[in-house]
TIDO-891716 format. One record per residue (C-alpha): x, y, z; residue in one letter; residue number from 0. Coordinates in nm, 3 decimals. Layout:
N
((X Y Z) A NUM)
...
//
This chain:
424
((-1.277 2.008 -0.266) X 0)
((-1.653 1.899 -0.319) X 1)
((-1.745 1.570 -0.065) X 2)
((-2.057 1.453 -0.016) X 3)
((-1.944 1.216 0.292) X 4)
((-2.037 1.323 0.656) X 5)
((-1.731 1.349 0.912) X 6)
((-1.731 0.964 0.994) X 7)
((-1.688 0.894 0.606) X 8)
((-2.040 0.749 0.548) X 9)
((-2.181 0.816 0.160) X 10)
((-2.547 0.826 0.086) X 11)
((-2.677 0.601 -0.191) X 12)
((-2.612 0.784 -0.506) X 13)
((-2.200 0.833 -0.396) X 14)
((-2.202 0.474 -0.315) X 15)
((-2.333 0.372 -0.647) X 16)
((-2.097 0.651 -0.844) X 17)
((-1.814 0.448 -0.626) X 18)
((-1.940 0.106 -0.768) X 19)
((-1.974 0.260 -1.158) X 20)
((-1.645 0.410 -1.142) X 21)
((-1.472 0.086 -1.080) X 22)
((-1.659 -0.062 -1.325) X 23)
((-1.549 0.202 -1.576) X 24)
((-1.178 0.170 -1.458) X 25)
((-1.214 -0.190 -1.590) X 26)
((-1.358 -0.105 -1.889) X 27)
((-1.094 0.153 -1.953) X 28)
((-0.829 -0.122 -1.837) X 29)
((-0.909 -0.356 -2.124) X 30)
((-0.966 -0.085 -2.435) X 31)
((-0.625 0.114 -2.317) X 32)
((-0.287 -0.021 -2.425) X 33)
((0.024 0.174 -2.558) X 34)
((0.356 0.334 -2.420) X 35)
((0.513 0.426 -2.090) X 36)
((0.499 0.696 -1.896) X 37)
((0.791 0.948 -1.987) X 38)
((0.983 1.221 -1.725) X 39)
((0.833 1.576 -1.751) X 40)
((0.695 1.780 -1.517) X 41)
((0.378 1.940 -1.585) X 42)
((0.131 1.969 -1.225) X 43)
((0.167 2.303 -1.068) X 44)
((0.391 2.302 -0.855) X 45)
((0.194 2.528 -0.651) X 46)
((-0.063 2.261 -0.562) X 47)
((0.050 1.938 -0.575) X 48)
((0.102 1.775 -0.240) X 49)
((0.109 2.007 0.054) X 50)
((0.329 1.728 0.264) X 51)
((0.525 1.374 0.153) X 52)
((0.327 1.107 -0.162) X 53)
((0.218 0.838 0.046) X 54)
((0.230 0.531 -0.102) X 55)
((0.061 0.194 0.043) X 56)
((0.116 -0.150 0.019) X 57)
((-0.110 -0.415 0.099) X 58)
((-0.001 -0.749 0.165) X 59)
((-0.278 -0.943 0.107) X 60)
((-0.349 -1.280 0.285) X 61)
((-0.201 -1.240 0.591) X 62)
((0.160 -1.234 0.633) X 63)
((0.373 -1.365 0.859) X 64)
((0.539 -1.120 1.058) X 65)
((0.687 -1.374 1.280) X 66)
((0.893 -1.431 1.025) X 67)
((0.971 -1.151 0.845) X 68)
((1.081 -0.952 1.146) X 69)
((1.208 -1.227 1.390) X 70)
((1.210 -1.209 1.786) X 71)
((1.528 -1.425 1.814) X 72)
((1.583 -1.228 2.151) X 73)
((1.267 -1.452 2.285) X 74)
((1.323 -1.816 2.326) X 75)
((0.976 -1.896 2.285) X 76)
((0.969 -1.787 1.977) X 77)
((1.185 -2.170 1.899) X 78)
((0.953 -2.364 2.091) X 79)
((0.679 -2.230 1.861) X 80)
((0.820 -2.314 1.556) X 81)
((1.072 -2.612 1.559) X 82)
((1.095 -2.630 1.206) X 83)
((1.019 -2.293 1.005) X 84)
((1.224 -2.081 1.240) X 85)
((1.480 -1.828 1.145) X 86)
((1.769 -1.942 1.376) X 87)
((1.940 -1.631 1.588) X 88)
((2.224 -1.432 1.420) X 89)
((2.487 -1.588 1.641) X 90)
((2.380 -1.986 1.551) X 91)
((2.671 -2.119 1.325) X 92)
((2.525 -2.426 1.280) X 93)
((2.258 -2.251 1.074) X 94)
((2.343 -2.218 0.686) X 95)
((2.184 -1.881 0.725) X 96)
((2.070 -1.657 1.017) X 97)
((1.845 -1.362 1.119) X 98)
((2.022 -1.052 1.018) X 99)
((2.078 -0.894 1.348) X 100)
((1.900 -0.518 1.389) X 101)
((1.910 -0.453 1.741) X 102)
((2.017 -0.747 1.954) X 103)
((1.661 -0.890 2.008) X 104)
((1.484 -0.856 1.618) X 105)
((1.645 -0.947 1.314) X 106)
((1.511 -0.944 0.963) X 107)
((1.462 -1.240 0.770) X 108)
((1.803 -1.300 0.510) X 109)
((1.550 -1.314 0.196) X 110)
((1.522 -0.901 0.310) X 111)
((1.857 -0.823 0.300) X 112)
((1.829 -0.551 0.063) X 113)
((1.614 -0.379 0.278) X 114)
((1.903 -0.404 0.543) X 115)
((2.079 -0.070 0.390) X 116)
((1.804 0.141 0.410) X 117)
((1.745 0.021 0.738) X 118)
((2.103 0.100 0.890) X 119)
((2.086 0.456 0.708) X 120)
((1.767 0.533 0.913) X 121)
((1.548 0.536 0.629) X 122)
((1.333 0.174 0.714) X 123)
((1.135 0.181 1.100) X 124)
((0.954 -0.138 1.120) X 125)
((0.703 -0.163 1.420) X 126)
((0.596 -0.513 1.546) X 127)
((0.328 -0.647 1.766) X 128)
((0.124 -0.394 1.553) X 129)
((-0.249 -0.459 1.395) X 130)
((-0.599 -0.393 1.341) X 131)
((-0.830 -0.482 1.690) X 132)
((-1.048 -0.645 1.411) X 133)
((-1.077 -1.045 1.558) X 134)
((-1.270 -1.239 1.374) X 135)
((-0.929 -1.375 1.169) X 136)
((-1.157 -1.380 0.820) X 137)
((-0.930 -1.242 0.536) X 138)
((-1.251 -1.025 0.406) X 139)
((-1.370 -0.923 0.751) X 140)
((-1.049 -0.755 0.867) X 141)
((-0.954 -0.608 0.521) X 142)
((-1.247 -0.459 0.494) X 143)
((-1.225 -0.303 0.869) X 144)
((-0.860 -0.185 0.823) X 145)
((-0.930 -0.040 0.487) X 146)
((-1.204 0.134 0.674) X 147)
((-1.023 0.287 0.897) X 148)
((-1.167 0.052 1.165) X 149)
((-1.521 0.261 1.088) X 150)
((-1.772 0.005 1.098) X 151)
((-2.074 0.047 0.805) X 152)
((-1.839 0.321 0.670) X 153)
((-1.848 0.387 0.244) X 154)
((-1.521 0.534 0.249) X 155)
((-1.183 0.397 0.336) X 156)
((-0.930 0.568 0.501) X 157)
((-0.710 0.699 0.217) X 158)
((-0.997 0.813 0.081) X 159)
((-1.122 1.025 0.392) X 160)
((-0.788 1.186 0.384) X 161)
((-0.772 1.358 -0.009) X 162)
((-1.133 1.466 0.103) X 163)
((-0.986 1.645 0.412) X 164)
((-0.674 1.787 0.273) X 165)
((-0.792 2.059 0.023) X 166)
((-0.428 2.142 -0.160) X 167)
((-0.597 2.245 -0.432) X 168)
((-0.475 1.991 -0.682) X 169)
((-0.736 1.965 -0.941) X 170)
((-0.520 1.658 -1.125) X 171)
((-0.704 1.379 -1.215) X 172)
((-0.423 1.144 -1.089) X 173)
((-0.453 1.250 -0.689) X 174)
((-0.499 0.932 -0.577) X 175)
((-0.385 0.641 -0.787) X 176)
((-0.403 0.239 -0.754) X 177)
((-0.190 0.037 -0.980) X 178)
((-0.533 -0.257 -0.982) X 179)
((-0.805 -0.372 -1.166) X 180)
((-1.038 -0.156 -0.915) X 181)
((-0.975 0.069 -0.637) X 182)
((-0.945 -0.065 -0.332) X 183)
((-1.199 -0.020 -0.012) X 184)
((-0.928 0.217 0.151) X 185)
((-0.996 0.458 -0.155) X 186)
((-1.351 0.424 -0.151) X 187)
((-1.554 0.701 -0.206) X 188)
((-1.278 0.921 -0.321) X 189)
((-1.269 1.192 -0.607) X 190)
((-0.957 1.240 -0.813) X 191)
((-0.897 0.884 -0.765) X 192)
((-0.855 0.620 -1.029) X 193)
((-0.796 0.245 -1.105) X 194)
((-0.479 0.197 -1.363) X 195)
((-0.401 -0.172 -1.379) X 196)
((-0.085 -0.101 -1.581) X 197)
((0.001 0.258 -1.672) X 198)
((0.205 0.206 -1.878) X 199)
((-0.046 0.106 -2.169) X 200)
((-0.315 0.357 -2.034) X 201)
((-0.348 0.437 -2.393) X 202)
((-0.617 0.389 -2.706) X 203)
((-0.478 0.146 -2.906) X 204)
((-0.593 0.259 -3.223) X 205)
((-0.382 0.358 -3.517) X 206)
((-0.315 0.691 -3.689) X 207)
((-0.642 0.928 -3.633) X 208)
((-0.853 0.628 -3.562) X 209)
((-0.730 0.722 -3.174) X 210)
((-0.885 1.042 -3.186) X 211)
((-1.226 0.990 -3.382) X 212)
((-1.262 0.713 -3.124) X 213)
((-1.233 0.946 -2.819) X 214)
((-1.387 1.189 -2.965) X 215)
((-1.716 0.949 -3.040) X 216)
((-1.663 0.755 -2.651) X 217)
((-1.679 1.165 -2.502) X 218)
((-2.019 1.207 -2.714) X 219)
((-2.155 0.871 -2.581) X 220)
((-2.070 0.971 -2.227) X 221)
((-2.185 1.280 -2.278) X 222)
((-2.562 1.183 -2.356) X 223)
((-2.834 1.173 -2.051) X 224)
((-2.837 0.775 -2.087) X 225)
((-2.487 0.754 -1.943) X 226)
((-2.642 0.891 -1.617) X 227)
((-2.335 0.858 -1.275) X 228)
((-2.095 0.696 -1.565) X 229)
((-2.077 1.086 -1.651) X 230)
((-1.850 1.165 -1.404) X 231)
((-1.606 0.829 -1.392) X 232)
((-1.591 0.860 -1.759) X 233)
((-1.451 1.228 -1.730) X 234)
((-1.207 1.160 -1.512) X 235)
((-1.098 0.850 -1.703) X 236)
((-1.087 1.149 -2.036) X 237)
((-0.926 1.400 -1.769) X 238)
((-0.615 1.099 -1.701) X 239)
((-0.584 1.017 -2.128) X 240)
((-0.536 1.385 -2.144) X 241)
((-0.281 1.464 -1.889) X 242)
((-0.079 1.134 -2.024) X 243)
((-0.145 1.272 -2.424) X 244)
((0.071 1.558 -2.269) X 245)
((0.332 1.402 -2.120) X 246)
((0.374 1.191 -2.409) X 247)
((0.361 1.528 -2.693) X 248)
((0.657 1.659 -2.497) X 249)
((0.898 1.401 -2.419) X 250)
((0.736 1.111 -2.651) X 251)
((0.750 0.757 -2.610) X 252)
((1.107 0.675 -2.458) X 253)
((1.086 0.556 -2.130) X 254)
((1.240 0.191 -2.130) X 255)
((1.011 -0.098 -2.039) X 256)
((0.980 -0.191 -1.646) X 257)
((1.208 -0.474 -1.499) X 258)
((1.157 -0.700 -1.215) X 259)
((0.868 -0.933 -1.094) X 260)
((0.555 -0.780 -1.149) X 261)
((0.524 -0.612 -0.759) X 262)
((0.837 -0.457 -0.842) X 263)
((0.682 -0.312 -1.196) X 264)
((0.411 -0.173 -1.010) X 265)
((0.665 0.003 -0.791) X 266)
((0.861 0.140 -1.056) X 267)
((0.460 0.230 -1.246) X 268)
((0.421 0.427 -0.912) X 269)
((0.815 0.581 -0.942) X 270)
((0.730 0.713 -1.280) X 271)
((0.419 0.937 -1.163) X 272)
((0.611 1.065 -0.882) X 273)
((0.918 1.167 -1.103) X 274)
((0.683 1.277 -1.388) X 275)
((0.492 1.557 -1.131) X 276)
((0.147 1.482 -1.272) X 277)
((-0.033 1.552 -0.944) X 278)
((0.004 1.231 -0.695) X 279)
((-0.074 1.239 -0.392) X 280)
((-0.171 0.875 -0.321) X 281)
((-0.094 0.537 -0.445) X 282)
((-0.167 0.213 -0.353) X 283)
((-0.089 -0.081 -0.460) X 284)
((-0.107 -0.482 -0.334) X 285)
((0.114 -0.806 -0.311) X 286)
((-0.064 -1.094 -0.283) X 287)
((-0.023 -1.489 -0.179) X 288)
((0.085 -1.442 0.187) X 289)
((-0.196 -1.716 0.271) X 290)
((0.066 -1.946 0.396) X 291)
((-0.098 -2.245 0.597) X 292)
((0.097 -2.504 0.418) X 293)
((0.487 -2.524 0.376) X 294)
((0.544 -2.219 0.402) X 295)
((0.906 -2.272 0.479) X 296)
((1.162 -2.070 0.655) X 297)
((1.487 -1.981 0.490) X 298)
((1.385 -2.115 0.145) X 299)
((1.074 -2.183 0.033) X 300)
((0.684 -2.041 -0.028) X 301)
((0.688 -1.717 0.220) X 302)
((1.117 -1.675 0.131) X 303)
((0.982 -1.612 -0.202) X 304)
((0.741 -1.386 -0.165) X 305)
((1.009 -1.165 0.057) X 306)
((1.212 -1.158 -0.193) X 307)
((1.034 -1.020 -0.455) X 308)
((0.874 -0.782 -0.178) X 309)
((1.215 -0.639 -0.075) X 310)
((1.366 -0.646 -0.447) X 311)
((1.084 -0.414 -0.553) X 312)
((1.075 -0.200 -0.225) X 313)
((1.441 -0.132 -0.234) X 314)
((1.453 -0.058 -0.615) X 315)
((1.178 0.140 -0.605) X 316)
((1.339 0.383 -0.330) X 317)
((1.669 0.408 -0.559) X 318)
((1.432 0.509 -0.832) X 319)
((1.276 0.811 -0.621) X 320)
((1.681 1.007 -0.598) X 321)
((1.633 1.320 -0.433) X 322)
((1.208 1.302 -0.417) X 323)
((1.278 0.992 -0.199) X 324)
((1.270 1.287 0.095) X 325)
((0.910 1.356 -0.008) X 326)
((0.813 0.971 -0.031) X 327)
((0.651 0.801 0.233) X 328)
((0.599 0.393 0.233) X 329)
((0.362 0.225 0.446) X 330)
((0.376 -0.212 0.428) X 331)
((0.075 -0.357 0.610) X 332)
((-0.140 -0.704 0.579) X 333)
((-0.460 -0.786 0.694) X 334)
((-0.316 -0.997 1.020) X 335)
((-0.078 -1.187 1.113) X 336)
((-0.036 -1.609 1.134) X 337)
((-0.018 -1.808 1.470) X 338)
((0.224 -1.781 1.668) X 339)
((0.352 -2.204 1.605) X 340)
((0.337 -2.351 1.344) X 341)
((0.092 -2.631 1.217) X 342)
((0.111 -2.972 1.116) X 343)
((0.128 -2.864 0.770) X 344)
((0.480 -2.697 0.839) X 345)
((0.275 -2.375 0.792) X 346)
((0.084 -2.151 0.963) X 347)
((-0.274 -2.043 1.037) X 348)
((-0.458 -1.706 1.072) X 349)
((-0.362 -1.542 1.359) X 350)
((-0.369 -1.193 1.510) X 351)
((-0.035 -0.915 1.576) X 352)
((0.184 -0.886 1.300) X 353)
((0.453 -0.619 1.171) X 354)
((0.433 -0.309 0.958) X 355)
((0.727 -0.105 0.799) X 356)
((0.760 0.246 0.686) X 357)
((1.008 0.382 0.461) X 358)
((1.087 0.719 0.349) X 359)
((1.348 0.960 0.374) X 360)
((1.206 1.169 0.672) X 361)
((1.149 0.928 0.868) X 362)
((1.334 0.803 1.218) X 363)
((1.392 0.492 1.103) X 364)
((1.667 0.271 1.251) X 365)
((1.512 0.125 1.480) X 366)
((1.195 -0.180 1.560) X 367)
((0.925 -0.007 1.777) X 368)
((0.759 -0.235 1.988) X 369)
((0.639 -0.268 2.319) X 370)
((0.684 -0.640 2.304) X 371)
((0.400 -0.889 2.481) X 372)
((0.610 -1.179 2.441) X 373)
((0.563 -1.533 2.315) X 374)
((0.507 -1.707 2.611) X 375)
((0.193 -1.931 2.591) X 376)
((0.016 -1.765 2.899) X 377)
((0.095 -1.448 2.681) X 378)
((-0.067 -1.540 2.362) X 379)
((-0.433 -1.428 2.296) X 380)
((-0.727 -1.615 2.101) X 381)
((-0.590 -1.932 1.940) X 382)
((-0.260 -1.895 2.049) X 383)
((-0.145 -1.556 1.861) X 384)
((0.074 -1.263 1.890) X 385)
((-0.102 -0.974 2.100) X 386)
((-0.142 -0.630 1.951) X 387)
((-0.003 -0.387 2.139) X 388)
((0.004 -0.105 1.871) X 389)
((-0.303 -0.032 1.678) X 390)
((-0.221 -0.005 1.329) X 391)
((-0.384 0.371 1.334) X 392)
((-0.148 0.515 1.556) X 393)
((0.117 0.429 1.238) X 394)
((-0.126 0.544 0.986) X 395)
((-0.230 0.848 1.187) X 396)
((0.103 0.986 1.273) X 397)
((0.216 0.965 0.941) X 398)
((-0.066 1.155 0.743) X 399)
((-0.050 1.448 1.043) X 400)
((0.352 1.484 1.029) X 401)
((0.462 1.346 0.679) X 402)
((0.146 1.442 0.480) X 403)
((0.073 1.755 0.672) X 404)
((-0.329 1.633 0.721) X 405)
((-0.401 1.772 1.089) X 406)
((-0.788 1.614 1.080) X 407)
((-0.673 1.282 1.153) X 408)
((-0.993 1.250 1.354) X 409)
((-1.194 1.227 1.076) X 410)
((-1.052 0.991 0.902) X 411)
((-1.011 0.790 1.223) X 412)
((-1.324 0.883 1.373) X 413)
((-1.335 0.795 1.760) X 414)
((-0.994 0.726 1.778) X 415)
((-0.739 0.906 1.957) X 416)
((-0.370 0.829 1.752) X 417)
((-0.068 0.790 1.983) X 418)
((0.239 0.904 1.846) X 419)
((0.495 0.649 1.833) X 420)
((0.824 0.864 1.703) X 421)
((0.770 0.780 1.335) X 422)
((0.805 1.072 1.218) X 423)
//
């Protein structure tokens, strides 16, 4: 597959500005596309689609509280920290609700529980004490350097480094797929990649053979020496209406409309590709409103809320897969975590270590890795957060060399060697 990055991911200027024109044509094509959903039929070879599992990734964007979401009831500090927005341990009665117990010192917040299943059936690993070594606690400064790949001045991000590195030979136009307005900085730089903010309408809406005059006049327009690097995004965008005008001649327009809160659509947006074989490899995706310095709450609440809706869509979205649920990997991660106690506004500020999960059918889940620094206030670092033990690359990297079969991890983390944690 034709790259024109150098091993560390860095893009001269006219991939850099092809990068900024194609987002700009995925929102174009984002506002002029509406129709149907995406109905089951298979129709990528199956000789090249992915060589190892679909990865998809979900960003959690604003920093979420991992504190909170997989608790450390097994260290009493963790109480003193946070009087008031604490989940109390699995074995307080006095509690209306408690920390569902995973392994006698983490439990997962209640508002998970349907992640609980998957969990005991050794499907769900979560690691905590996990992160980026990105300190400066800005939202933009450490999203941008874990969507990087922790490259500094890099033009790619890592997802993207890794569909330039694993040639499979999938030509579809649908490799790499975010369910946004734009692609994010982790695709960056990629080919084969596009923006779909709902695919499920990534159609013309025109009537009768208005829809095909139209393309056909768009393709001449694109076509002409004026559109210069829009050429190439606008080809792909043509290359994705095709494959879909396929799908939809063969099984038509039957699929039911999505269900759930609109993370969980996304999901099931992203559960639709997979089952409909039309060439993914990647697809990312993001959940927003973790910024929770204000009452954020505990059992009920702002951040309850938001786990809800996170573990509603996770868990439906794995009962979607069936059997390709053994060739699905999920990766949760945020930018950072919040401070280890809380504030005076009963919520909590930007901190440092947080959590990450993984799902997927292959993988040795079961089970919270984490070498855990404790909560101690001699053991906190900065402000008064959670240490990192476990760079968030050592997650990342184990799971595109075992699950997705990509053995150049080092360049897509450049000068960085990944430890293995069992993942996988």
């Amino acid at each position: 597959m034709k790259t024109y990055c150098d091993e560390y991911g860095r893009l001269n200027r006219r991939d850099f500005l092809w990068q900024g024109l194609q987002g700009a044509a995925g929102l174009f094509w984002g506002n002029l596309i509406t129709g149907a959903p995406l109905p089951q039929i298979a129709l990528a070879d199956p000789h090249v689609g992915p060589r190892g599992d679909t990865l998809v990734c979900v960003f959690l964007r604003g920093g979420a509280d991992g504190l909170n979401m997989v608790i450390p009831f097994g260290d009493d500090a963790y109480y003193d920290l946070r009087p008031t927005i604490n989940i109390p341990r699995p074995d307080d009665r006095r509690a209306e609700g408690q920390a569902l117990d995973l392994d006698g010192f983490f439990g997962l917040h209640p508002a998970l529980s349907p992640l609980l299943p998957l969990y005991s059936a050794g499907d769900l690993a979560l690691i905590q004490a996990t992160g980026s070594p990105d300190e400066s606690r800005s939202h933009f400064e450490a999203m941008d350097l874990m969507e990087r790949g922790a490259v500094p001045g890099a033009y790619t991000g890592w997802l993207a480094r890794h569909l330039s590195t694993l040639d499979t030979g999938n030509e579809s136009p649908l490799r790499g797929v975010a369910i946004e307005n734009r692609l994010p900085l982790s695709m960056a730089g990629g080919e084969n990649s596009v923006p779909i903010p709902d695919f499920d309408r990534y159609q013309l809406n025109l009537a009768g053979d208005r829809e095909a005059k139209y393309s056909a006049t768009l393709r001449d327009l694109y076509t002409l020496p004026a559109a210069g690097l829009l050429q190439s995004a606008a080809q792909q965008t043509f290359d994705a209406l095709e494959l879909i005008a396929k799908v939809e001649s063969n099984q038509g327009r039957s699929r039911a409309g999505r269900q759930g809160n609109p993370f969980s659509q996304s999901l099931q947006t992203v559960a639709h590709l997979i089952e409909a074989d039309v060439g993914v490899e990647v697809a990312a995706l993001d959940y927003g409103g973790w910024d929770t310095h204000v009452n954020q709450g505990g059992l009920e609440g702002q951040m309850a809320n938001l786990l809800g809706g996170l573990a509603e869509g996770l868990a439906s979205f794995y009962e979607s897969l069936g059997d390709k649920r053994e060739r699905v990997t999920v990766v949760v991660m945020s930018e950072f975590g919040r401070r280890a106690g809380e504030n005076a506004g009963l919520g909590t500020d930007h901190g440092h270590g947080n959590m990450m999960m993984v799902l997927g059918g292959q993988i040795n889940g079961g089970q919270v890795f984490a070498n855990w620094p404790g909560l101690h206030r001699d053991l906190l670092v900065g402000p008064g957060d959670l240490a990192i033990t476990t760079d968030y690359r050592n997650v990342l990297g184990e799971i595109i060399a075992k699950r997705l079969n990509n053995p150049l991890v080092d360049q897509i983390f450049p000068d960085y060697e990944v430890a293995a944690l069992g993942l996988a």
